[in-house]
C-alpha positions in Angstrom: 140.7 51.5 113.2 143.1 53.8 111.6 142.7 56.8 110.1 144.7 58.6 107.2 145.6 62.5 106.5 147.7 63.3 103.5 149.9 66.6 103.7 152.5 67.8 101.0 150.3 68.1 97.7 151.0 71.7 96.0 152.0 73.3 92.8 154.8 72.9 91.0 156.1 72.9 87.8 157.0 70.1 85.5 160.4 68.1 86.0 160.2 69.2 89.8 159.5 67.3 92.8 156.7 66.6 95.9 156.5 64.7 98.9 153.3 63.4 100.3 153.0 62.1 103.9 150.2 60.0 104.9 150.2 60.3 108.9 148.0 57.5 110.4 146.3 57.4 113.9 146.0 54.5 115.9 148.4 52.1 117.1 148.3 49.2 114.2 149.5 51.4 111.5 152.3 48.6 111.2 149.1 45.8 110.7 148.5 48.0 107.1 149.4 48.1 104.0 149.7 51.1 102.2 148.6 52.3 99.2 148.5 55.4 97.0 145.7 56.2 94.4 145.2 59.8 92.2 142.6 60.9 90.5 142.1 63.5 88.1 139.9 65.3 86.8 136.7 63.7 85.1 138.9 60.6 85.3 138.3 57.4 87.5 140.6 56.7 90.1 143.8 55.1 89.5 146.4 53.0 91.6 150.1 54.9 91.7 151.8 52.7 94.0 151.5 50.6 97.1 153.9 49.0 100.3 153.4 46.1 102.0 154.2 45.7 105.8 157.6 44.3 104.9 158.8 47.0 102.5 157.9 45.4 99.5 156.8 47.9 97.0 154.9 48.1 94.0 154.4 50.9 91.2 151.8 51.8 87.7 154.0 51.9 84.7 153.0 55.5 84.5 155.2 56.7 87.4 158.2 53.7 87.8 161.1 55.2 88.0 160.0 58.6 89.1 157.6 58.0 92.1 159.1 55.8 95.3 156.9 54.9 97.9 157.7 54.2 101.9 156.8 53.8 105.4 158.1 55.1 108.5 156.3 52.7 111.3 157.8 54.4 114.1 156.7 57.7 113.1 153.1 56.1 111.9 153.5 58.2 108.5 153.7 56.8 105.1 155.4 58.5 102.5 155.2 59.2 98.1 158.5 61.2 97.0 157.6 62.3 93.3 160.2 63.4 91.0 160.2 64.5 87.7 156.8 65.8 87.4 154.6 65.5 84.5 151.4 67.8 84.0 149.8 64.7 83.5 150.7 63.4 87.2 147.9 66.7 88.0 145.3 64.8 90.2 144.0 64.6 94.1 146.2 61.8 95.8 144.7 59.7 98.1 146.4 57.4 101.1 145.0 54.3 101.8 145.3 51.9 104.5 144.5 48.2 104.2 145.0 45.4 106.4 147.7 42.9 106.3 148.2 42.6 102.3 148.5 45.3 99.5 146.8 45.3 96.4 146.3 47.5 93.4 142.7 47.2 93.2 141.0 50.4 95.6 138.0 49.0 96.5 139.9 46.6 99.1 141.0 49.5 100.8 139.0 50.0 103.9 140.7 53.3 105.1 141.2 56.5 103.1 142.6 59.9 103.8 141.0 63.4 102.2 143.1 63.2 100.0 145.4 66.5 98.5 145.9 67.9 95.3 148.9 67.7 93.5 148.5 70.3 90.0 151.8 70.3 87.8 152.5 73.4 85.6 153.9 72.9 81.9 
């Protein structure tokens, strides 16, 4: 079984930029897909991006083009790079490991990190 620890989150102010790591334990991190999710306050969780084993990536609409999402099997970690920063991108981020094939959809995500708050100043 793996399990997930996000790093990175912070302040910052809008237009700037983050990077979240997602280090996994275990030796199958390869055997996962990855996923990111957010959520903010008094809103449900939402899907911000996900990687399948082969590189294949996947985005919301609400952070294409700003957010890119990637893996580093070697180094077990998994990575979101967030530019241009909205206030609106202010949430907890969320890793999330799931085996073989990504989706968008949480709830088939078996393995979750903490999570670590990202808060964007206007």
């Amino acid at each position: 079984q793996v399990q997930l620890v996000e790093s990175g989150g912070g302040l910052v102010q809008a237009g700037g930029s983050l990077r979240l790591s997602c280090a996994a334990s275990g030796r199958t991190f390869s055997a996962y897909a990855m996923g990111w999710f957010r959520q903010a306050p008094g809103k449900e969780r939402e899907f911000v991006a996900t990687i399948s084993l082969s590189g294949s990536t996947d985005y919301a609409d609400s952070v294409k083009g700003r957010f890119t999402i990637s893996r580093d099997n070697a180094k077990n970690t998994g990575y979101l790079q967030m530019n241009s920063l909205k206030p609106e991108d202010t949430a907890i981020y969320y890793c999330a490991g799931k085996r073989f094939f990504p989706s968008q959809r949480g709830s088939e995500y078996g393995v979750w990190g903490q999570g670590t708050q990202v808060t964007v100043s206007s």
